[in-house]
Residue, then its C-alpha position, 0 to 999 in steps of 0.5 A: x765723444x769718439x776722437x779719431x787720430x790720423x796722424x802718424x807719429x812720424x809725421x808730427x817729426x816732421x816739418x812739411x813745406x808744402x812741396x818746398x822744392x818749389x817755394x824755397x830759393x834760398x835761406x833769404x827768399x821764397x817763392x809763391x805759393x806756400x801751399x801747392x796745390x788745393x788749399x782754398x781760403x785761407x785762415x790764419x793766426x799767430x799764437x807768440x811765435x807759432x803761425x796756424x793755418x786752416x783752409x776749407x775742406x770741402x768733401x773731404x774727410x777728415x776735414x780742416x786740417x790744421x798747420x803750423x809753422x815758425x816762419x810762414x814759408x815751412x808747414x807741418x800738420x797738427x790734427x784735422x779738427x773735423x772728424x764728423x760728416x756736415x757736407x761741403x765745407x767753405x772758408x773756415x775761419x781759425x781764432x784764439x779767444x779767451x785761451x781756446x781755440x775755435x774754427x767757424x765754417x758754414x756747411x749743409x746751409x748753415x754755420x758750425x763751431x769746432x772748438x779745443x782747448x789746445x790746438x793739438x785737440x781734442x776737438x769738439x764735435x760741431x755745433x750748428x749755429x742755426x744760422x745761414x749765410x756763409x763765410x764767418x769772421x769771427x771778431x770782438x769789440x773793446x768789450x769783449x763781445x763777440x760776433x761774426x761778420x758774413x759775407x753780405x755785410x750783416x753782423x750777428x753776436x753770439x754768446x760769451x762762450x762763442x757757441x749760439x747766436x745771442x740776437x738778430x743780426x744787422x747789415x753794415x757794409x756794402x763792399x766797394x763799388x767795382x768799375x764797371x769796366x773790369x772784367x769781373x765774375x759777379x760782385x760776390x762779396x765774401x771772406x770778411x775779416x775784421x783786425x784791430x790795428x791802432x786805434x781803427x778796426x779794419x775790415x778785409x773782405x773779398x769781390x769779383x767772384x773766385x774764379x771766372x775771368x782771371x782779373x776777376x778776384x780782389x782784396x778790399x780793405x775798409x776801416x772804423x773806429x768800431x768793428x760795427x761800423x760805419x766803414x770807410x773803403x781804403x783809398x788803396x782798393x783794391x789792395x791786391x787783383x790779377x790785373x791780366x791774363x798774362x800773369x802767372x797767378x788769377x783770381x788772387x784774393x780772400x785775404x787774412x792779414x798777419x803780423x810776424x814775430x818782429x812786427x812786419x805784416x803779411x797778407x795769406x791768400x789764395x790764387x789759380x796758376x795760370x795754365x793749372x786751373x784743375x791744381x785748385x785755389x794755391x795758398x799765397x803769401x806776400x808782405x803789406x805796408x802802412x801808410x803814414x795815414x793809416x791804411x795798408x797797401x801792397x807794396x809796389x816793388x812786390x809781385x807775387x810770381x817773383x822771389x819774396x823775402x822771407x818773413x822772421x822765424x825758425x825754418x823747418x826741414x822735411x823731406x815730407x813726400x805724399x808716398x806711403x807705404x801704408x805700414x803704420x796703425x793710423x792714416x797720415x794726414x794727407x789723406x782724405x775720404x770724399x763724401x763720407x768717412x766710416x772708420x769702421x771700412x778701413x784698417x791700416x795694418x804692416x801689410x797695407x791699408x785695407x779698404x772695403x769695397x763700396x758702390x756700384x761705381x768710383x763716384x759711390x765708392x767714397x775714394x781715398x785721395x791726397x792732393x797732388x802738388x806738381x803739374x806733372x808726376x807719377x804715381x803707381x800703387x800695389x793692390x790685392x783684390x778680395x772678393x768682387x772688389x774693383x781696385x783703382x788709381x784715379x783722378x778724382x774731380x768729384x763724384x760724377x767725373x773721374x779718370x784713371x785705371x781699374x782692375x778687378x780679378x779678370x780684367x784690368x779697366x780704364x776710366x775716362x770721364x767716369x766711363x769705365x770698361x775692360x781694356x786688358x781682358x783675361x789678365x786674371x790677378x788679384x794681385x798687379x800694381x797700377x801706375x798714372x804717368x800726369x804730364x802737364x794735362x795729359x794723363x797715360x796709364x798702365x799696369x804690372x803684374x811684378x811691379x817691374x815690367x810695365x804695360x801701357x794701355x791704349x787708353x789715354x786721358x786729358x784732364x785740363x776740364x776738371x776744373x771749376x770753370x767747367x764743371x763748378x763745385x770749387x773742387x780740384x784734380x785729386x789723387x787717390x785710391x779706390x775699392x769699388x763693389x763687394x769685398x775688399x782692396x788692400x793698398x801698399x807701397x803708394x808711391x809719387x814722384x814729381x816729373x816736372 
């Protein structure tokens, strides 16, 4: 079975706060999110001392990267635990059973298995579970037989090893009944997770839709004595809403509770910045609280735009950054191939990362793209064009709407809503260095020939549509590198800065 490795040696030394200058406020606090950027339903367990993560990944390969961190706050990469292209991936679902580890994701209509039996890998290749639905939560009863919840409410077992479905599957929850008068995107029941705490099992689920109006997403809470039901709505529905438009946080929701190393609980879940939509579904963290009676409530002190404190645990420095120069052997773990990843079309060398060019455009071309973590930044890249090859820096929403700068060996293009054309003609390098200039919404472009002096092209973007009210899919605004056509690009000195 071919593994591929991604991660650079450096890399695993060190700690990534996902974007630290804006969640730390001090040794005792932090501030939300803990992941900036597009890290959509997440999924979480604590393994002794050790918290891991995992979030959907969509088109983008390698897929389901995992993190770890002591203090739920401060994150390094461990692996991408999907190697193989299946399609879209949705809200994967991270466990420990039996001293392996396993990830349920659906994708392509169906449900997949990875597994390993050390969270660094190897992992498997995925097996389909031959079952639709989506949104698996992987749970076990008294007995030590396993299933997966959906997100309509049916359960299915599966086999001992985890790996099959072993019989029909039965429906048990109908969610809680949202007031008519909300404003809501659909009722859209998903992300179930099932935990076992004292002598109930609770099952945490998802309504309201995931995007749509900003009040629309929510957290249920429901319990039983059994993980199969009958289930009893918490009084305190919903544990946690968006309850205006005004607050800096929308659609909050698809929540994994945790419990840190000294027992407090925790809630990871997602959210859309007020104003930065296209950024993605945000990772959020805040803490719960058990009622004398048995349920859990978000306390009412707590709001999850304001400075929190911090969990227990080991904080882990970095001074992680999305630049690269591309010098290594391996691609570090930022990185991502939309659509389709070949590790035969790209090498990365001390020279930089060589690329061969793809498809008649951006959108065929199977882009590499990272996740930006500010409202607003720069970004610029050195490119050595070969052959009949395009080189470009873009903003990547998917594969039908793109932005950015171009260049071939004559021209250098502009990008605007994946319409490209010569804007500087007769420029006649193959060698020039690109450069996005992002403030807030706005983007401006512009090229060198030395790297030093700089030139703005005419041509301007607003990017605040892409996003998935607009045009659907879930996706985000990437950041990231093109080789379009025939030949090759080679890309160095990648590098990032926020402005904010």
């Amino acid at each position: 079975m071919k593994k591929i490795i991604f991660l650079l040696i450096g890399v695993f030394s060190l700690a990534i706060n996902a974007q630290q200058q804006n969640i730390k406020t001090g040794d005792e606090f932090y501030q939300n999110p803990i992941f900036r950027g597009d890290y959509p339903d997440p999924s979480i367990i604590r393994d002794g001392e050790d918290y891991y993560i995992v979030h959907s990944s969509f088109n983008y390969y390698p897929g389901l990267l995992i993190w770890t961190s002591k203090d739920l706050v401060n994150w390094k990469p461990v692996t991408h635990a999907l190697q193989k292209s299946v399609g879209s991936v949705w809200a994967p679902d991270l466990v420990k059973y039996n001293n392996k580890f396993y990830i349920y994701f659906p994708a392509n209509e169906t449900n997949y298995v990875v597994w390993a039996d050390n969270i660094n890998g190897p992992w498997s290749d995925p097996v389909d579970l031959k079952i639709g639905n989506i949104d698996p939560g992987h749970f076990t009863d008294e007995k030590g037989n396993r299933y997966l919840y959906f997100s309509n409410g049916d359960y299915v077992p599966l086999s001992k090893d985890g790996l099959s479905v072993s019989g029909t599957g039965k429906h048990v929850y109908d969610g809680w009944k949202i007031p008519v008068e909300w404003s809501i995107e659909c009722f859209c029941m998903e992300g179930p997770k099932v935990l076992k705490q004292g002598n109930y099992y609770y099952l945490t689920v998802a309504e309201g839709g995931t995007a749509g109006p900003a009040t629309s997403h929510m957290v249920i809470s429901a319990r039983s004595k059994s993980p199969l039901g009958p289930w009893e709505n918490s009084p305190y529905n919903p544990i946690l809403r968006t309850n205006d438009s005004s607050e800096k946080w929308w659609s909050k929701g698809h929540a994994t509770l945790i419990d840190d190393v000294n027992g407090k609980w925790w809630m990871v879940f997602h959210g859309y910045e007020n104003g930065y939509y296209n950024m993605g579904r945000q990772t959020l963290l805040q803490p719960v609280e058990w009622t004398n009676d048995g349920w859990f409530k978000s306390p009412e002190n707590i709001k999850t735009e304001q400075p929190i404190k911090k969990p227990a645990g080991k904080t882990l420095k970095t001074n992680f950054t999305l630049s690269d120069t591309f010098s290594g052997t391996e691609l570090e773990p930022q990185w991502q191939f939309f659509d389709h990843y070949d590790a035969e079309r790209f090498k990365v060398t001390k020279d930089g990362i060589q690329i061969k060019a793809k498809g008649k455009n951006i959108g065929e071309s199977s882009p590499l793209l990272c996740t930006p973590s500010d409202h607003s930044y720069t970004a610029e890249v050195e490119a050595e064009i070969e052959g009949n090859a395009t080189a470009g820096l873009i903003l990547f929403y998917d594969n039908k709407l793109y932005t950015g700068i171009a260049a071939d060996k004559d021209n250098v293009l502009a990008i605007l809503r994946s319409w490209q054309f010569p804007t500087q003609k007769g420029v006649n390098k193959a060698h020039l260095f690109l450069r996005l200039e992002k403030k807030e919404q706005l983007v401006n472009m512009f090229y060198s020939i030395d790297g030093k002096v700089w030139i703005k092209i005419e041509n301007s973007a607003e990017v605040s549509s892409f996003n998935h009210n607009v045009l659907s899919g879930f996706m985000s605004l990437r950041l990231g590198l093109s080789s379009v056509g025939e030949g090759k690009v080679t890309f160095k000195n990648f590098i990032y800065k926020a402005t904010n």
